[in-house]
N, C-alpha and C positions, 0 to 999 in steps of 0.2 A: 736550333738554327745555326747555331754557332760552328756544331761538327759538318754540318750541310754544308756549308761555306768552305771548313776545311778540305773536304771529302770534294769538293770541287775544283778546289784550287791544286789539290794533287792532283786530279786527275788533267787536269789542262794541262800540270807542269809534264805529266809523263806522254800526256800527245804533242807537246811540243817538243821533244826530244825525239821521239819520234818521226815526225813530221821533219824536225831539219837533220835526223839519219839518211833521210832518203833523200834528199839536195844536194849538189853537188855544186859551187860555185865555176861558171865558166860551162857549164854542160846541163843542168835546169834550165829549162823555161819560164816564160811568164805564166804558162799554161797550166806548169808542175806547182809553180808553189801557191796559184789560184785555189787548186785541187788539193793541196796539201792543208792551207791556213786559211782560205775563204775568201771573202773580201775583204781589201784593206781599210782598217777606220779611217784611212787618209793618204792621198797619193800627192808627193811632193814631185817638183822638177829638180832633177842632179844634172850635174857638170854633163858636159857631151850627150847634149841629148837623151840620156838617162830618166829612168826616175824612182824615185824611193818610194816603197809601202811601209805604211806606218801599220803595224799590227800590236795594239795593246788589251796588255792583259790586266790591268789596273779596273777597280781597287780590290777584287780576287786573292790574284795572281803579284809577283815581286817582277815581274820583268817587261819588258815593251823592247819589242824589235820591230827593226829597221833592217828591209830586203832591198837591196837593189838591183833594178833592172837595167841592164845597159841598154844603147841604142841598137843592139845587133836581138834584143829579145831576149838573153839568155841570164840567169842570174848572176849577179859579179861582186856581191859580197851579203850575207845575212850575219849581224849584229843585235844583240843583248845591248842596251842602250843605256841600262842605271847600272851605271859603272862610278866607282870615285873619280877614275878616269873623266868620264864626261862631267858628272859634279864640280869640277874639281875648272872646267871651263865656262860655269854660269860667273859671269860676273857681275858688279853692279854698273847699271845702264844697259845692258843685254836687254834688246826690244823682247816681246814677245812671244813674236812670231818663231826669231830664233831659239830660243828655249822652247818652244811648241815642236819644232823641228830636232832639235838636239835629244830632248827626251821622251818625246810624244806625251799624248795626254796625259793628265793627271791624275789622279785615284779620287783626289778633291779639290774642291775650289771652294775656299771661304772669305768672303766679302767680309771688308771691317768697314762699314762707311764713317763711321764718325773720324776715322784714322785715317781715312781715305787711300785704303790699302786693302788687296786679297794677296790671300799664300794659297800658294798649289803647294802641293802636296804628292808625291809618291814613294810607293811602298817599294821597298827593298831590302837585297840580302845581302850583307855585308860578309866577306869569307871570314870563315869557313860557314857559318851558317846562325849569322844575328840582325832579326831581324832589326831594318831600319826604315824611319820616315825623311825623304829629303824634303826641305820646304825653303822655294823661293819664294819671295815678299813683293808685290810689285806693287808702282805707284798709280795714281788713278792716270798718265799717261802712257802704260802699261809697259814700263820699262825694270828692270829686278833693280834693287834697291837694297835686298840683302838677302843670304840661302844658307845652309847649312844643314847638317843632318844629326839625328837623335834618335834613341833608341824608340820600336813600335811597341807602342805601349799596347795598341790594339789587341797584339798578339799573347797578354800572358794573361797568365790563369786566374780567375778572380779569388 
């Protein structure tokens, strides 16, 4: 099961490289990267009438991107999203929704009730190539309350 998962998750990684070869920001369409990456698991509103597609690859795959569509229809920027870069702007009191936004879904979601706390959780690759778990903590008025990242254990050999 284990190499199926693998053997999946390469192959997503090499159609998505693929896939944003043939994109060009400023000259794609809405239409090109429907046709390229599908439908998006979630479509946000951006500045200027805009809007963002969430495309995640979680909990597979180590990346989730974020395609933007301007108001004119054509694409105006696609983003790899689990960055320390973006990690690096969860803070504590960060609602959400903004962290839903910042790094799209989660790979997982673990409810502690008696702590009255869940951690998301997503998988990524830290360069040059280790894998990692980010995990924010949020409270039961679902604001992050602490995050950090660790190696994935998921990923080594038993």
């Amino acid at each position: 099961m284990a190499m199926g998962l693998l053997a999946g998750a390469i192959g997503l990684a090499g159609c998505d490289r693929q896939n944003i070869s043939e994109l060009e920001e400023g000259v794609s369409t809405e239409a090109d990267v429907r046709a390229r990456f599908g439908e998006p698991e979630n479509v946000w509103d951006a500045p200027n009438s805009g809007r963002i597609f969430e495309y995640n690859r979680q909990p597979q795959g180590q990346k989730n991107y974020m395609i933007t569509i301007g108001a004119d229809g054509k694409m105006a920027a696609l983003r790899q999203v689990l960055t320390p870069e973006n990690f690096a702007k969860v803070q504590p009191g960060m609602p959400m929704e903004s962290l839903r936004k910042l790094l799209g879904k989660p790979a997982k979601v673990t409810p502690y009730a008696l702590k009255r706390e869940t951690e998301w959780e997503w998988r990524w690759v830290q360069p040059p190539n280790s894998p990692m778990v980010f995990t924010a903590t949020l409270n039961d008025d679902q604001h992050v309350l602490r995050s950090g990242s660790s190696p994935d254990r998921g990923t080594e050999a038993p």
